[in-house]
C-alpha beads as a LAMMPS data file, in Angstrom:
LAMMPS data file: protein, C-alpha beads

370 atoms
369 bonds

1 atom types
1 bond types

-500.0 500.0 xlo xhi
-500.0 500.0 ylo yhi
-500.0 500.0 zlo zhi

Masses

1 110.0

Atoms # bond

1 1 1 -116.050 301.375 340.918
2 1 1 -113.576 303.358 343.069
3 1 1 -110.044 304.373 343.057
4 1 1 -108.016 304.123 345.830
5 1 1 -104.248 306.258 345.055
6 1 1 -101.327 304.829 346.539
7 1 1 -98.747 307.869 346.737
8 1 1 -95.280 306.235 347.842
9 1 1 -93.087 309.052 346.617
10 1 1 -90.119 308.938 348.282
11 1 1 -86.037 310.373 348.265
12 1 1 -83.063 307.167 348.818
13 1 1 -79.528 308.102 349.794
14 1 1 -77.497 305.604 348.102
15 1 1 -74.288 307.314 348.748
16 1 1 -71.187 305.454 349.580
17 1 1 -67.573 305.629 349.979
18 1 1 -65.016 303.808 347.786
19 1 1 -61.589 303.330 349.889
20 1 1 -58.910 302.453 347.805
21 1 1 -55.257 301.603 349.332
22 1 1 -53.313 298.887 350.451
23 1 1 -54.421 296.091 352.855
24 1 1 -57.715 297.110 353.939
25 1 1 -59.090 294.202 356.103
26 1 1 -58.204 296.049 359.069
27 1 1 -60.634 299.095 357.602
28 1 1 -63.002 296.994 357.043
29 1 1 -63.312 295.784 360.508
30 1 1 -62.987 299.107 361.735
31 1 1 -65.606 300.335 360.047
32 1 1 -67.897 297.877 361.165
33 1 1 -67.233 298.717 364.740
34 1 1 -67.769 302.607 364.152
35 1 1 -71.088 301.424 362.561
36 1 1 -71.002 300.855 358.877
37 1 1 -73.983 298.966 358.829
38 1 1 -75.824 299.931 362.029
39 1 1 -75.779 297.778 364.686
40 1 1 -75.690 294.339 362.912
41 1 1 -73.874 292.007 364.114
42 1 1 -74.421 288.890 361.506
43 1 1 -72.464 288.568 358.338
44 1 1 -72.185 286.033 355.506
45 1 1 -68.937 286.390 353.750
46 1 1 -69.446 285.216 350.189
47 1 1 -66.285 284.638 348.021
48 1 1 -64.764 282.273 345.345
49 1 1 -63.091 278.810 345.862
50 1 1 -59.538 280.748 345.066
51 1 1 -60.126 283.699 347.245
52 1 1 -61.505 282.133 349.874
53 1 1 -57.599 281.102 350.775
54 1 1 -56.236 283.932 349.797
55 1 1 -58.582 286.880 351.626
56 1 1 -62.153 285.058 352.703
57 1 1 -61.122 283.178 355.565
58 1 1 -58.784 285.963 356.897
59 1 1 -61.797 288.716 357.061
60 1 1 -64.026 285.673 358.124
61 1 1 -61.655 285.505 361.126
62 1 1 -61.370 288.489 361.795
63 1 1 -64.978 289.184 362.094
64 1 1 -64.786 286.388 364.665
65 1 1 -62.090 287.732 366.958
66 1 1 -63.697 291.198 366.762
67 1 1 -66.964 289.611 368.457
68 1 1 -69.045 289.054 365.684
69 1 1 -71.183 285.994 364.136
70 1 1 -70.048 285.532 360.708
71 1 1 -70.086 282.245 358.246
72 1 1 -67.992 282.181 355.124
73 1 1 -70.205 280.597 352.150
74 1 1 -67.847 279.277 349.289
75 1 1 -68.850 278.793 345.525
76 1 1 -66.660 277.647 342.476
77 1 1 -64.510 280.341 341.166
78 1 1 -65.465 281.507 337.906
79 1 1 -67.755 282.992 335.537
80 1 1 -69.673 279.549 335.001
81 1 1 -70.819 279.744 338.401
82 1 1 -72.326 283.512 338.044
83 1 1 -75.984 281.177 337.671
84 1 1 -79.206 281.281 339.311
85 1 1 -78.116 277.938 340.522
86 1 1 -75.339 279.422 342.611
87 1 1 -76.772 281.907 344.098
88 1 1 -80.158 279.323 345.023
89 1 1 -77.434 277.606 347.150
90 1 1 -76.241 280.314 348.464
91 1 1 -79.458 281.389 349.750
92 1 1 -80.404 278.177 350.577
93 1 1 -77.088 277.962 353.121
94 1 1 -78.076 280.871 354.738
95 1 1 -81.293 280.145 355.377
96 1 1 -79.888 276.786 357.129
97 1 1 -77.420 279.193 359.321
98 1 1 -80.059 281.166 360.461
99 1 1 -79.695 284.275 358.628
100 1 1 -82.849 286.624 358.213
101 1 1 -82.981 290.144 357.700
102 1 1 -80.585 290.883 360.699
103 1 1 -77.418 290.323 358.749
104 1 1 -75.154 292.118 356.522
105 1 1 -73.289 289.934 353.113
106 1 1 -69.529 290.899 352.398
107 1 1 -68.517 290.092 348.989
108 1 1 -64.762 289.684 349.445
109 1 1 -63.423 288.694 345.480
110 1 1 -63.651 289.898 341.988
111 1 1 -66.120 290.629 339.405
112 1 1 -68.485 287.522 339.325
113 1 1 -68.004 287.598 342.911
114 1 1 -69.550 291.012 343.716
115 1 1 -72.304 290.548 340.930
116 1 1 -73.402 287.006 342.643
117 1 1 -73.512 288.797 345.980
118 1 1 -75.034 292.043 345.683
119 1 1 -78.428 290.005 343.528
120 1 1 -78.403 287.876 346.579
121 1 1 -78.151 290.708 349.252
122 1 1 -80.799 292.730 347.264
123 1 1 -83.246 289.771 347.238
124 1 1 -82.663 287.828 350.340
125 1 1 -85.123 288.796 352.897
126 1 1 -86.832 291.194 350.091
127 1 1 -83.235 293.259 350.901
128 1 1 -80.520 293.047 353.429
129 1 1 -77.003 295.611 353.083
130 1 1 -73.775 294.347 351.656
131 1 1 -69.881 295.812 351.258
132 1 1 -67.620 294.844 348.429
133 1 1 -64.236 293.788 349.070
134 1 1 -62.789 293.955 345.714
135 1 1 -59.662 291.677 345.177
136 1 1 -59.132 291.848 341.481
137 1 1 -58.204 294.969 339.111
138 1 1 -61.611 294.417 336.981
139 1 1 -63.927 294.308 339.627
140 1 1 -62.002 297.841 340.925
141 1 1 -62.237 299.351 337.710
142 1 1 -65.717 297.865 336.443
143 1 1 -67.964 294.925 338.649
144 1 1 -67.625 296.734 342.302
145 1 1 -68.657 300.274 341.005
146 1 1 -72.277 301.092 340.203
147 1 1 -75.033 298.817 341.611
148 1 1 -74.925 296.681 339.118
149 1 1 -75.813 293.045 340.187
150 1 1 -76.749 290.024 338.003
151 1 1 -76.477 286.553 337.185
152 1 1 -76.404 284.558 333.376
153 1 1 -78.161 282.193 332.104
154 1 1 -77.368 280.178 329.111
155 1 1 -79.679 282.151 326.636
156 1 1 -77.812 285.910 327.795
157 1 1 -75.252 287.549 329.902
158 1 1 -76.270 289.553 333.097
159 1 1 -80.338 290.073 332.078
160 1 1 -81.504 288.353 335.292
161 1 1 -80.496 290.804 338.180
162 1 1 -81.294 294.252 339.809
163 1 1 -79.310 297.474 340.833
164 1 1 -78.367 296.906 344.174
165 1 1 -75.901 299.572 345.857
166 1 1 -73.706 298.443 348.237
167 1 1 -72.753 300.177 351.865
168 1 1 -68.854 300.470 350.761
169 1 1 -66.532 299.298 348.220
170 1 1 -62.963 298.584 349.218
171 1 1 -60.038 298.706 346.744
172 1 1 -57.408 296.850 347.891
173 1 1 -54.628 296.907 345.521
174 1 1 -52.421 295.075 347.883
175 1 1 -54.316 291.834 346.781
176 1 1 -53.752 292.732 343.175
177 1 1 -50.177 291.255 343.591
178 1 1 -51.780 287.739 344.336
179 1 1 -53.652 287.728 340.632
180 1 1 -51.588 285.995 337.627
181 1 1 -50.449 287.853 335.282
182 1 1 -52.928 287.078 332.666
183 1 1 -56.247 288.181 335.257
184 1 1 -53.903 291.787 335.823
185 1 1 -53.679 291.894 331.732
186 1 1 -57.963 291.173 332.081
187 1 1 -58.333 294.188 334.364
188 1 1 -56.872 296.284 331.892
189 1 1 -59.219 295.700 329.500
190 1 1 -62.089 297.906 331.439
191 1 1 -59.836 300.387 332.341
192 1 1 -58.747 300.795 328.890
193 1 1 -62.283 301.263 328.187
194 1 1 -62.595 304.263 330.928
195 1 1 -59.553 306.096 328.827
196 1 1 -61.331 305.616 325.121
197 1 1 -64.728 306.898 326.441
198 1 1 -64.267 309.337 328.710
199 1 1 -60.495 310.431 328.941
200 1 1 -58.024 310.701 326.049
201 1 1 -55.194 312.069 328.970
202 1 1 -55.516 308.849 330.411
203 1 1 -55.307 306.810 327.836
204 1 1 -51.820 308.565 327.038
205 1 1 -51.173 308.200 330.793
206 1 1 -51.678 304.096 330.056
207 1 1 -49.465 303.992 327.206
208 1 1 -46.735 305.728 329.060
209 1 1 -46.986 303.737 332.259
210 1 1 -48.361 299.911 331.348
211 1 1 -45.171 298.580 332.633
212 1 1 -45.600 299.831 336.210
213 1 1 -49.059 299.201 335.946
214 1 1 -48.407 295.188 335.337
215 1 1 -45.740 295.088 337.639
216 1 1 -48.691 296.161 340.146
217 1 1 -46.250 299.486 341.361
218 1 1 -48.205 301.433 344.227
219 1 1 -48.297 304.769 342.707
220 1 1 -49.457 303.740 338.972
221 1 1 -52.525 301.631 340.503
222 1 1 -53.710 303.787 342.799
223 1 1 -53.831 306.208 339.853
224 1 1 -55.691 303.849 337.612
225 1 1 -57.869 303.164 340.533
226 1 1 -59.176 306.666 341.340
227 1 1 -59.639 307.278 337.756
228 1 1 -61.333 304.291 336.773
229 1 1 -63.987 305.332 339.846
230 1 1 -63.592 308.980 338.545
231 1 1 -65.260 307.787 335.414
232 1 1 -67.699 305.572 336.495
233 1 1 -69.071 308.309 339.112
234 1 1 -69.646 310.612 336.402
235 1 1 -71.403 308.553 334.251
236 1 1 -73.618 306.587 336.930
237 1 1 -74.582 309.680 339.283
238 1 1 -76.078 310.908 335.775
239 1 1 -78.145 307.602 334.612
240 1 1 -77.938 305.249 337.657
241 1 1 -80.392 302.743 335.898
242 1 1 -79.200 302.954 332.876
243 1 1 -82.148 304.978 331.009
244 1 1 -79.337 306.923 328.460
245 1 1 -76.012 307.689 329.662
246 1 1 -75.021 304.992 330.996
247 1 1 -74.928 302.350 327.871
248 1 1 -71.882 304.196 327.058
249 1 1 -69.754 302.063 329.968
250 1 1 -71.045 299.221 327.423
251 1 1 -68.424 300.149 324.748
252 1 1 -66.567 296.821 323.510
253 1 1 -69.554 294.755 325.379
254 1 1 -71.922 293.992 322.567
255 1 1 -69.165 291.744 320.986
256 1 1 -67.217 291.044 324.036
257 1 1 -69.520 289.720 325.893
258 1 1 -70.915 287.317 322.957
259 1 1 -67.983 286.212 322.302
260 1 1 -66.885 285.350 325.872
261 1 1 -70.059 283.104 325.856
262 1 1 -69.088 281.739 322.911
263 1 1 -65.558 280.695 323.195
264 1 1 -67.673 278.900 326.144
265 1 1 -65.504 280.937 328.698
266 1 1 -62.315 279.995 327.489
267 1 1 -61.472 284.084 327.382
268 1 1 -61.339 285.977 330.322
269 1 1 -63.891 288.640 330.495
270 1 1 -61.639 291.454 329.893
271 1 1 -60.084 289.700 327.510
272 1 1 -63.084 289.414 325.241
273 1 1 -63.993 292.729 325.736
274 1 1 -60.775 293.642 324.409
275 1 1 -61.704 291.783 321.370
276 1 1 -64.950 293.799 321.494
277 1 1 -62.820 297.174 321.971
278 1 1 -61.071 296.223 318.868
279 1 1 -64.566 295.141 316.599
280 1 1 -66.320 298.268 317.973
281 1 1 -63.093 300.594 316.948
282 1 1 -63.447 298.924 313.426
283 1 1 -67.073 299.580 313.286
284 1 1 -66.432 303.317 314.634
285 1 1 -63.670 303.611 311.882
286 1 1 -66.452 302.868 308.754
287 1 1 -69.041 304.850 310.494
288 1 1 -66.467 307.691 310.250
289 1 1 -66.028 308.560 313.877
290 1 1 -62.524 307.955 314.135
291 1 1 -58.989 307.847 311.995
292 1 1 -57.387 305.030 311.186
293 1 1 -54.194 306.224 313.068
294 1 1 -56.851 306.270 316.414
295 1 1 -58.250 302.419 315.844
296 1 1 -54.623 301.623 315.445
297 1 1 -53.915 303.489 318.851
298 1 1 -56.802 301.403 320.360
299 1 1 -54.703 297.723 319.558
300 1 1 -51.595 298.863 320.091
301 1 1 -52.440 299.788 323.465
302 1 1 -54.413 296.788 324.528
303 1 1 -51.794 294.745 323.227
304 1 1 -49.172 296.487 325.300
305 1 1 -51.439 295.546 328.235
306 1 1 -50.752 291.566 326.723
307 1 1 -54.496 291.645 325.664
308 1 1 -55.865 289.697 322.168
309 1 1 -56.810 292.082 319.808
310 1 1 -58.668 289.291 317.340
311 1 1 -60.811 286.646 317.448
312 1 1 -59.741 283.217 317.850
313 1 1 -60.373 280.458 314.994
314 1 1 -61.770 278.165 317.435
315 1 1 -65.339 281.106 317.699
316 1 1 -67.760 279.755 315.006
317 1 1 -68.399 283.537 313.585
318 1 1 -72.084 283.262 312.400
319 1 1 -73.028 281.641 316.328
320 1 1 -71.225 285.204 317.513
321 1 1 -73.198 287.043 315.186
322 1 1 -76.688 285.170 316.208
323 1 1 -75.402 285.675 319.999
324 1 1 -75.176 289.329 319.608
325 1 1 -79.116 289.226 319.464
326 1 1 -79.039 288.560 323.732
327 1 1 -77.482 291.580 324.357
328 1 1 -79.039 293.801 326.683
329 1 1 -79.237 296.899 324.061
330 1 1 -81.035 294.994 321.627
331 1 1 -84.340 296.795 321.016
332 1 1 -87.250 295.650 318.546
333 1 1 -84.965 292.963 317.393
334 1 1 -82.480 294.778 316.444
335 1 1 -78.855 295.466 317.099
336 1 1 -77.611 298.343 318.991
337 1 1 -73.956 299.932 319.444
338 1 1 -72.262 302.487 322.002
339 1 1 -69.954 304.190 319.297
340 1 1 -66.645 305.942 320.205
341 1 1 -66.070 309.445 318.907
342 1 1 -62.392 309.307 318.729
343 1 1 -60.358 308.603 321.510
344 1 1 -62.105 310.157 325.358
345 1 1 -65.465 310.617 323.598
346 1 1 -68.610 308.585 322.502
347 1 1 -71.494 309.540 320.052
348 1 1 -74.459 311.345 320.901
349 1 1 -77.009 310.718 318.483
350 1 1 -79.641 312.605 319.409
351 1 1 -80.032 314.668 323.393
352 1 1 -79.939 311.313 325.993
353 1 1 -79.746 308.569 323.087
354 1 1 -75.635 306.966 323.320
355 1 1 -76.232 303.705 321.163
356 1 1 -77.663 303.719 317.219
357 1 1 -79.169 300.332 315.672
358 1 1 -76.397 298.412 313.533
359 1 1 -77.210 296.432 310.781
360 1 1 -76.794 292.503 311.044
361 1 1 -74.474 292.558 307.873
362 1 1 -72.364 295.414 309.382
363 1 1 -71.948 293.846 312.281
364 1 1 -71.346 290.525 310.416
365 1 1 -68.861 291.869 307.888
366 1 1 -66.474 293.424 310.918
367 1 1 -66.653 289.795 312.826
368 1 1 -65.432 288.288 309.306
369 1 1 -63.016 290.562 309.435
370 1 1 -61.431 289.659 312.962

Bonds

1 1 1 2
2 1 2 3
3 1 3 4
4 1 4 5
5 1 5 6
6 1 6 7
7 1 7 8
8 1 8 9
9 1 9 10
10 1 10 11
11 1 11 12
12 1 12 13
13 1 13 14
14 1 14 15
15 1 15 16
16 1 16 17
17 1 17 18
18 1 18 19
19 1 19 20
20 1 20 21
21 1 21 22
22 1 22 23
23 1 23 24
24 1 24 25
25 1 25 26
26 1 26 27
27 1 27 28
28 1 28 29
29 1 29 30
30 1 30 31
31 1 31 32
32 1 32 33
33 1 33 34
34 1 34 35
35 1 35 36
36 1 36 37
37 1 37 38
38 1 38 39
39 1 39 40
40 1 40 41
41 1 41 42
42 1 42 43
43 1 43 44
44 1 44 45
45 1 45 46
46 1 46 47
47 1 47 48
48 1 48 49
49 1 49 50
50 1 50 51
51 1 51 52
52 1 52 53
53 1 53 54
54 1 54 55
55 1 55 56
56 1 56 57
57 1 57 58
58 1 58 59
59 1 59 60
60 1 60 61
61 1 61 62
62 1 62 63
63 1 63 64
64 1 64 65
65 1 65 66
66 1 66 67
67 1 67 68
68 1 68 69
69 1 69 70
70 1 70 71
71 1 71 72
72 1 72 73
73 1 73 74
74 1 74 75
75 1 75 76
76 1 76 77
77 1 77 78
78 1 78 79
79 1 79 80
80 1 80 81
81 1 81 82
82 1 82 83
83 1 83 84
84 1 84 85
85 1 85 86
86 1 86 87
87 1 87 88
88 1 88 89
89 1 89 90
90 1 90 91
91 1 91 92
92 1 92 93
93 1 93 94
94 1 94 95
95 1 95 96
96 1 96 97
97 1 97 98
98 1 98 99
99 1 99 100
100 1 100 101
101 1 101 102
102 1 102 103
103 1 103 104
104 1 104 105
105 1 105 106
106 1 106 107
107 1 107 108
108 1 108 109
109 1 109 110
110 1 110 111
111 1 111 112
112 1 112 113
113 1 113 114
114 1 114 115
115 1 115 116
116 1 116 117
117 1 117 118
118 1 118 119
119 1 119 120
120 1 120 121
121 1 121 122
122 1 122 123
123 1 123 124
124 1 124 125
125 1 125 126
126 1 126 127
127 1 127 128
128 1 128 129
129 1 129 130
130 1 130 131
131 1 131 132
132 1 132 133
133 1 133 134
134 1 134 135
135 1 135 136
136 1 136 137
137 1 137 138
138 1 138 139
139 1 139 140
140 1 140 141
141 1 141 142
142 1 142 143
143 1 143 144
144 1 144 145
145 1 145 146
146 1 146 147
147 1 147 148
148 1 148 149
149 1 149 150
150 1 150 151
151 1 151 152
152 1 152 153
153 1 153 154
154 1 154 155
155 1 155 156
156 1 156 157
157 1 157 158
158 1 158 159
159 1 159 160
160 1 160 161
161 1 161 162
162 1 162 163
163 1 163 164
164 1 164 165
165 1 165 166
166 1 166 167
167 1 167 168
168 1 168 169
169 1 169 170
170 1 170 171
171 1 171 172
172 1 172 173
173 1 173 174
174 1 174 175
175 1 175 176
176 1 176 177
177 1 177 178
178 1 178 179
179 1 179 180
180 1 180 181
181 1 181 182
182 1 182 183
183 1 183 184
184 1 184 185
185 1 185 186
186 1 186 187
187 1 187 188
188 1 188 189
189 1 189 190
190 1 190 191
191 1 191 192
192 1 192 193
193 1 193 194
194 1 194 195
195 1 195 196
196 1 196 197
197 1 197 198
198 1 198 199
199 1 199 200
200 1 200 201
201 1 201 202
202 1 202 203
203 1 203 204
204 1 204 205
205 1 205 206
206 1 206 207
207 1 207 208
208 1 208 209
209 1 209 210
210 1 210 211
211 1 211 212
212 1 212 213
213 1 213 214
214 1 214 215
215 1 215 216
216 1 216 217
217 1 217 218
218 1 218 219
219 1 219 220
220 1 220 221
221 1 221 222
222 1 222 223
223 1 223 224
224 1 224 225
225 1 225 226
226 1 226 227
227 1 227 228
228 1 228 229
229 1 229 230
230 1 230 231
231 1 231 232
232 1 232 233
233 1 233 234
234 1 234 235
235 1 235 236
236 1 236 237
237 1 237 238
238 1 238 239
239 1 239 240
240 1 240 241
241 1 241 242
242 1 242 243
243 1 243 244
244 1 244 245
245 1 245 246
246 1 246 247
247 1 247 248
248 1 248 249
249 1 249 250
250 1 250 251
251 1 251 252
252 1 252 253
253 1 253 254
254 1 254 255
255 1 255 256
256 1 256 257
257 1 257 258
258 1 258 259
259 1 259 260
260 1 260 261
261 1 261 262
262 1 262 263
263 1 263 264
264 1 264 265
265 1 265 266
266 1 266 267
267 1 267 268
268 1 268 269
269 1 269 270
270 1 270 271
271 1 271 272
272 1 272 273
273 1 273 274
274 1 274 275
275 1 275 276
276 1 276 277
277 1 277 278
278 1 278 279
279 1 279 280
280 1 280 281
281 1 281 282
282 1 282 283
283 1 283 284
284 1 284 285
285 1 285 286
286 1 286 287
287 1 287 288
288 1 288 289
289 1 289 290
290 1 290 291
291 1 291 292
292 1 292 293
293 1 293 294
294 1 294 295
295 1 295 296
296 1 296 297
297 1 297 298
298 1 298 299
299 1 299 300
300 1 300 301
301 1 301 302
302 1 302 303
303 1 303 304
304 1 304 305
305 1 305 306
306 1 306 307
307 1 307 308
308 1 308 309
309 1 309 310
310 1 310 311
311 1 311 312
312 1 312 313
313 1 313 314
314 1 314 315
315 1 315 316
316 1 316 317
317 1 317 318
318 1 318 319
319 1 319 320
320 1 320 321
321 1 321 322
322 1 322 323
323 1 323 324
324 1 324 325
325 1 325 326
326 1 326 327
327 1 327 328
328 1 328 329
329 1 329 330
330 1 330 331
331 1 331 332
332 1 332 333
333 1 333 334
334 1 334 335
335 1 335 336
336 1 336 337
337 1 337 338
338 1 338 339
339 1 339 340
340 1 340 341
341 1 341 342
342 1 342 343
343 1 343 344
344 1 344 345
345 1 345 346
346 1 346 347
347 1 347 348
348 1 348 349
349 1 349 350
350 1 350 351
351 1 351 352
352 1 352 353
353 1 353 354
354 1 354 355
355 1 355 356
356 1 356 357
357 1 357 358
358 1 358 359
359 1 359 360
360 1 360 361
361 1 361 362
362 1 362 363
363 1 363 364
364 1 364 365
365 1 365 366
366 1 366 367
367 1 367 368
368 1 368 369
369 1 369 370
């Protein structure tokens, strides 16, 4: 018998600029041409059936009039269509354009958007670049920050997919004025998050200025915007696969994200994991890691950014609890929560170790409680 060693240690640059300001398809472009991805000259712009009108076909055209071969592949908008199903016909377009491993994808839309197109671009041809255009204010502040790429399937949310970095992220808070009011008030819902995890300063700076940040007023979101990647940096340069350290951006997700799948997608991402925010704040406040007057502070200010704050009548309670199980923190069968430490902190439980196992009938008796 013989052993033959296989030594493939090796050092990735993943670094990558985020660019956030106002009308950015021009940069984009620009970029290109000064060599953002090298010398390709082949891109598939993915995007959503709404964007598409709205931002898609513009950068698709403008690739075109700038020289370059570029298709514009179109899928249904919404979180329903974040499936392996989607993305096989995505994939299966491309290959009937042509496209190999001499291309570059720009995902030009929001959060499912992004998620769809970075699994494809980190699969298709065993890996090809991509650039996120983001267009909505929670793929800025969560989806289009971090390498984190996925699709979900009916049994769990975002366990089939692969950290992927992308080349750049754009911010364009110009196209925030497009979104209705209701996917601004969904945005807030991550950013909200940022504040009670990592930055009790901003969370005072949200409660003093949610009215210029839902009237979409330039100096407010770029604000939110640098902060929201100010927080996400420092947690994902520390724990870019998520080993530790990084299950604290998960805060309000365990129940948010079961209950979004639940309510069959009737809520609005963030605004289930403003729900979450609210169930994890209550489960925080028996634990003993925050005040009353603090969980209180939580709602009030997610219902200032016209978020729920309680769980419809319509969600069948003990299918939420059972769907908690599918979340991605579950170890050994058993329930696991990122716990805020009052408001700008979270719980370390031991050096490294952010989320603690939760009994079912804790969890259970805060979900009766909503």
């Amino acid at each position: 018998m013989s052993v033959f060693n296989v030594e493939l240690k090796k050092v990735v640059d993943d670094s990558y600029e985020i660019e956030v300001g106002f009308e950015l398809e021009h940069k984009l472009i620009e970029d290109i041409q000064n060599g953002l991805v090298g010398k390709l000259h082949k891109f598939a712009v993915i995007t959503d059936s709404i964007v598409k009108d709205l931002y898609g076909s513009r950068i698709h055209n403008l690739l075109l009039e700038a020289g370059y071969q570029a298709d514009l592949f179109v899928f249904e908008a919404g979180e329903t269509s974040k499936t392996r199903k989607t993305k096989e016909e995505i994939e299966d377009a491309m290959l009937a354009k042509g496209y190999r491993r001499d291309c570059c994808i720009i995902a030009v839309g929001g959060g499912v958007v992004t998620d769809l197109a970075g699994f494809v671009a980190g699969t298709y041809g065993r890996g090809i670049p991509f650039i996120n255009y983001a267009t909505t204010l929670l793929a800025a502040a969560d989806a289009s920050v971090g390498g984190k790429t996925a699709v979900d399937t009916p049994l769990a949310t975002n366990l089939i997919g692969l950290f992927n970095q992308p080349e750049k992220v754009y911010l364009d808070i110009a196209t925030w004025k497009t979104l209705p009011r209701r996917q601004v008030a969904s945005g807030m819902a991550e950013t909200i998050k940022h504040a009670m995890l990592a930055d009790r300063e901003f969370f005072r700076y949200l409660d003093a200025h949610m009215e210029e940040i839902m009237a979409i007023e330039k100096e407010a979101c770029e604000h939110i915007a640098q902060v929201n990647c100010k927080v996400k940096y420092q947690v994902v340069m520390k724990d870019e696969r998520e080993s530790g350290l990084r299950e604290i951006l998960n805060l309000g997700h365990t129940v948010g994200r079961a209950i979004e799948t639940v309510s069959d997608y009737r809520l609005l991402h963030g605004e289930a994991v403003s729900i979450g925010l609210v169930a994890e704040a209550n489960l925080a406040l028996k634990l003993g890691y925050i005040t009353e007057e603090e969980r209180d502070a939580v709602a009030a200010l997610l219902q200032k950014a016209e978020l729920p704050t309680a769980i419809p009548d319509y969600i069948d309670r003990e299918a939420l609890v059972k769907k908690l199980y599918t979340d991605k923190k579950v170890r050994d069968g058993k329930l696991r929560f990122v716990i805020q430490k009052g408001i700008g902190d979270i719980v370390e439980f031991e050096p490294g170790v952010f989320a603690t196992p939760i009994e079912e009938s804790v969890a259970r008796e805060i979900i009766m409680q909503m």
